[in-house]
C-alpha positions as CSV (number, residue, x, y, z in Angstrom):
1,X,-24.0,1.6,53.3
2,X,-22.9,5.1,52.9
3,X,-22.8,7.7,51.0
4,X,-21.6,11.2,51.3
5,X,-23.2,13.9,48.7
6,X,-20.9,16.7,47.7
7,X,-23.5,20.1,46.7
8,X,-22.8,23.3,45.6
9,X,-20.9,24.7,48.5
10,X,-22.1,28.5,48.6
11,X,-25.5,28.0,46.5
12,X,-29.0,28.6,47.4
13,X,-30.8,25.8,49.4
14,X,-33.1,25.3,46.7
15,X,-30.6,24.2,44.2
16,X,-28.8,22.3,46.6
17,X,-32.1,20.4,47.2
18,X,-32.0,19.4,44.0
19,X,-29.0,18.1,43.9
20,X,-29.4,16.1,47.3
21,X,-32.7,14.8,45.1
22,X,-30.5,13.1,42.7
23,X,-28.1,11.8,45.3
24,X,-30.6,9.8,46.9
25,X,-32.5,8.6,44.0
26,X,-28.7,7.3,42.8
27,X,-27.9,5.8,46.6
28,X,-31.7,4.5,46.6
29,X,-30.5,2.3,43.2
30,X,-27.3,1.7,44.4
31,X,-27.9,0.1,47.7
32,X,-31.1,-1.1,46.9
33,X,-32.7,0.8,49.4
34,X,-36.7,1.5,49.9
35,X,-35.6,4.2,52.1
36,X,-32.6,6.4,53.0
37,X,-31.6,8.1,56.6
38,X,-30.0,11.5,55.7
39,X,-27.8,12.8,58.2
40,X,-26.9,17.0,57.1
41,X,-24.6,19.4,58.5
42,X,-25.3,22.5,59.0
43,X,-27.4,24.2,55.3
44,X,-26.8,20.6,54.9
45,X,-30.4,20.1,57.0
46,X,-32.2,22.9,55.4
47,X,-31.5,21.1,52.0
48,X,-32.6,18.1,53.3
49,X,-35.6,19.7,54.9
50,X,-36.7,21.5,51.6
51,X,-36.0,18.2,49.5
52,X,-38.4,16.3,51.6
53,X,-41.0,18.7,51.6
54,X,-41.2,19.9,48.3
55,X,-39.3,17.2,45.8
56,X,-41.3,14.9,47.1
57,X,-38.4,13.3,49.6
58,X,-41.1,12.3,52.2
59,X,-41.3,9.2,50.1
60,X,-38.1,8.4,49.4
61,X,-36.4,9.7,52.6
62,X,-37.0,7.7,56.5
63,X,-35.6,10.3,59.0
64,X,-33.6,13.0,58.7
65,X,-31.2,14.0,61.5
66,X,-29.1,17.3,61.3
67,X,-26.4,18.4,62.8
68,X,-25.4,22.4,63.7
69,X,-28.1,23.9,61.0
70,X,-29.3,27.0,61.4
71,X,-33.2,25.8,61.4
72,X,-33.6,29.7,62.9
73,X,-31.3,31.3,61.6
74,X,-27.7,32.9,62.5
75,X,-27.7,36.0,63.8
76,X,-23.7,36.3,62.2
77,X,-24.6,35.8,58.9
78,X,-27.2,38.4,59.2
79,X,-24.5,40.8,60.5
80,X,-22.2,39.7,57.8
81,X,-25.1,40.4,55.3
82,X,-25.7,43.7,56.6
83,X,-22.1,45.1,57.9
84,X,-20.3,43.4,54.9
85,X,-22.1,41.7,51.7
86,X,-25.1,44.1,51.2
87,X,-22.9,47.4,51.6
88,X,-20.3,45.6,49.2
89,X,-22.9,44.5,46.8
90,X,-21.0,40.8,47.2
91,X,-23.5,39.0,45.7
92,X,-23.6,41.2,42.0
93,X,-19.3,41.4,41.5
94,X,-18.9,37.7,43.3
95,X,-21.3,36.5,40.6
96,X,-20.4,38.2,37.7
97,X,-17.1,38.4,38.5
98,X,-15.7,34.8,39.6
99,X,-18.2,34.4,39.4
100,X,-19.5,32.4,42.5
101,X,-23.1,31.4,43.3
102,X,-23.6,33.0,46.7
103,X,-27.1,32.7,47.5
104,X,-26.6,30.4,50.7
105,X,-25.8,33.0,52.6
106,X,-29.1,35.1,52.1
107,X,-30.4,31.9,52.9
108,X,-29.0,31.5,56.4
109,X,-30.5,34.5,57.5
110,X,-33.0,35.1,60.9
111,X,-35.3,36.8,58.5
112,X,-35.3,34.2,55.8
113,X,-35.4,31.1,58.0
114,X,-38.2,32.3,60.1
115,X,-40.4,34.1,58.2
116,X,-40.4,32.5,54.2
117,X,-38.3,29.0,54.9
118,X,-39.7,27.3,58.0
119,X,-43.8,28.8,57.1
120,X,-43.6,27.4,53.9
121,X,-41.5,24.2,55.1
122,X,-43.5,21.9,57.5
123,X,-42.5,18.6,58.7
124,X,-43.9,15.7,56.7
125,X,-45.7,12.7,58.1
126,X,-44.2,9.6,57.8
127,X,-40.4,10.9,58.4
128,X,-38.8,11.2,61.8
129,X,-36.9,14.7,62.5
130,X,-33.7,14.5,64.9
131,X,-31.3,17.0,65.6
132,X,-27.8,18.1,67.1
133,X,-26.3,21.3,68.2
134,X,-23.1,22.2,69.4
135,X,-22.1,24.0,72.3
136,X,-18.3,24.8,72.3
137,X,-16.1,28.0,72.5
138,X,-13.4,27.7,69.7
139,X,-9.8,28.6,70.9
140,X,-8.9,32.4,70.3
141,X,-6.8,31.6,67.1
142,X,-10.0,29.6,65.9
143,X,-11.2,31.4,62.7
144,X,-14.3,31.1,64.1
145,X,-13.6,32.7,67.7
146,X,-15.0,35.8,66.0
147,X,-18.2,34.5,64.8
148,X,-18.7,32.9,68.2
149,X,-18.4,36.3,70.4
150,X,-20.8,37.6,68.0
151,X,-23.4,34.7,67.5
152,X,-22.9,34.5,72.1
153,X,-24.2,38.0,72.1
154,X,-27.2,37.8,70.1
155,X,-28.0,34.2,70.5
156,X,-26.3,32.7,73.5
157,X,-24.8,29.5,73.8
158,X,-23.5,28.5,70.3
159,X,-20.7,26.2,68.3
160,X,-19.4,29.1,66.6
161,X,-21.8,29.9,63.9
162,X,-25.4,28.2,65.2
163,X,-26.9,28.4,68.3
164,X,-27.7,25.6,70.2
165,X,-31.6,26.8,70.1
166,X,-31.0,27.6,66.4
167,X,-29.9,23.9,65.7
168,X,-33.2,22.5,67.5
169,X,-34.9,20.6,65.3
170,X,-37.7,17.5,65.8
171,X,-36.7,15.2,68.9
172,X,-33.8,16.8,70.1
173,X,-30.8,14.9,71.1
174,X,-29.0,17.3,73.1
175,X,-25.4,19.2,73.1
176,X,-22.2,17.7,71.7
177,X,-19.0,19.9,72.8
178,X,-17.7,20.8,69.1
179,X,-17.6,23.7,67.6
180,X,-18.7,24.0,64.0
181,X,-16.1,22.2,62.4
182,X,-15.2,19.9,64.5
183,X,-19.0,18.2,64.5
184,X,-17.4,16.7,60.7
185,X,-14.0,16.1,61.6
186,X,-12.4,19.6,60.4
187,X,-10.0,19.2,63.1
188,X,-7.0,17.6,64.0
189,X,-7.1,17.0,67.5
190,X,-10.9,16.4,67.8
191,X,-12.9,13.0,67.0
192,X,-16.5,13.1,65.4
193,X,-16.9,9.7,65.0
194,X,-18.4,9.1,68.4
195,X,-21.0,11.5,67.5
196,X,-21.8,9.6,63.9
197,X,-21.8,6.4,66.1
198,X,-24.1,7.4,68.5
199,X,-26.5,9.2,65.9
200,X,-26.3,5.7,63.8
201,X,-27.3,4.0,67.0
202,X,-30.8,6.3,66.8
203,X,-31.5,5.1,64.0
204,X,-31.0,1.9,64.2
205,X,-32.9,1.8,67.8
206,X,-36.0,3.2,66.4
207,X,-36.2,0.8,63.2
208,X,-35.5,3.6,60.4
C-alpha cells in the first residue's frame, strides 16, 4: 500500500513534520499498518528526519529512505539567500504580501543544516536510515542548469540543487543519473520508476 502525502510546499520543516505526523498516523489506520517505510524527496527527508526524532515517529515509522535532500545543506540556496532573498527582504513582502510561507528555504541552508538541524536531530534506534543522491548535469535549457554550475563549484558532483555528499544519509545506496526532478518523475523523457523499484526491493530484502 501506498500513499503519497502532499505538505506545505515552501514551509518550514517543522511544520511540515507535522503534517507528515498526521499522514502517517491516517496511513497507519488505513492500511492497518504497525509500521510505515517513508520514502522523502529532497526537504521531504528532513521532514521525515525531524518527525521521527522529535514527534515521536521512531515508533510509528520502520526506515526511512531519502532521496536528493539536502542532509548538509545546499550551497545555492545559501547564495540565493544571500545574493537574492535577504537583500530583497523576500521573506517579510512574500509573507505579508501573497502572502506565502517561505521558511523552507532558510531551512535548506549549509548553516542551518549543519550547525542547529543535524546537532539537535540524531538518528533514532530502532529505524533504518537509507539514502539516494543524484549525479546528473541537466541540459543547458534545464531550469536548473544554473543551479547546477553553481552547486558544481561549491559542492562538486550534484543533481542540480544537492550534492551527491549533501544527499548521504545512513547506508548509502549510491548515485542514480537524474537530476533533481527527474528522481520523481518531473520529466518527460526520463523514467523513475526503476529507482522506486529498486528502493522498494531494500526494503523488502531487509524485512522493514
Amino acid at each position: 500500500m501506498v500513499e503519497q502525502p502532499e505538505v506545505f510546499r515552501y514551509g518550514t520543516v517543522y511544520k511540515r513534520a507535522e503534517q507528515l505526523r498526521q499522514h502517517v498516523e491516517r496511513a497507519k489506520k488505513e492500511f492497518k499498518a504497525e509500521k510505515v517505510n517513508i520514502i522523502g524527496h529532497s526537504m521531504g527527508g528532513l521532514d521525515a528526519r525531524y518527525l521521527i526524532t522529535h514527534l515521536g515517529g521512531h515508533e510509528h515509522v520502520a526506515s526511512l529512505v531519502t532521496i536528493g535532500s539536502p542532509h548538509r545543506g545546499s550551497s545555492h540556496c545559501d547564495w540565493c539567500i544571500k545574493n537574492i532573498a535577504d537583500p530583497l527582504r523576500a521573506d517579510k513582502w512574500l509573507h505579508e504580501v501573497l502572502p506565502w510561507e517561505v521558511g523552507a528555504w532558510w531551512n535548506l541552508t549549509r548553516p542551518f543544516l549543519q550547525d542547529e538541524f543535524n546537532p539537535k536531530t540524531p538518528d533514532m534506534e530502532g529505524v533504518r536510515y537509507y539514502s539516494v543522491a543524484g549525479d546528473a548535469k541537466p541540459s543547458i535549457y534545464n531550469p536548473l542548469y544554473l543551479p547546477y554550475l553553481n552547486t558544481a563549484k561549491f559542492e562538486g558532483a550534484n543533481d542540480g540543487l544537492v550534492s551527491v555528499e549533501s544527499a548521504k544519509w545512513g547506508t548509502f545506496l549510491g548515485t542514480v543519473p537524474l537530476d533533481h526532478g527527474e528522481q520523481i518523475g518531473w520529466s518527460l523523457v526520463v523514467d523513475a520508476r526503476p529507482l522506486f523499484r529498486k528502493i522498494i526491493n531494500v526494503i523488502s530484502e531487509e524485512g522493514h
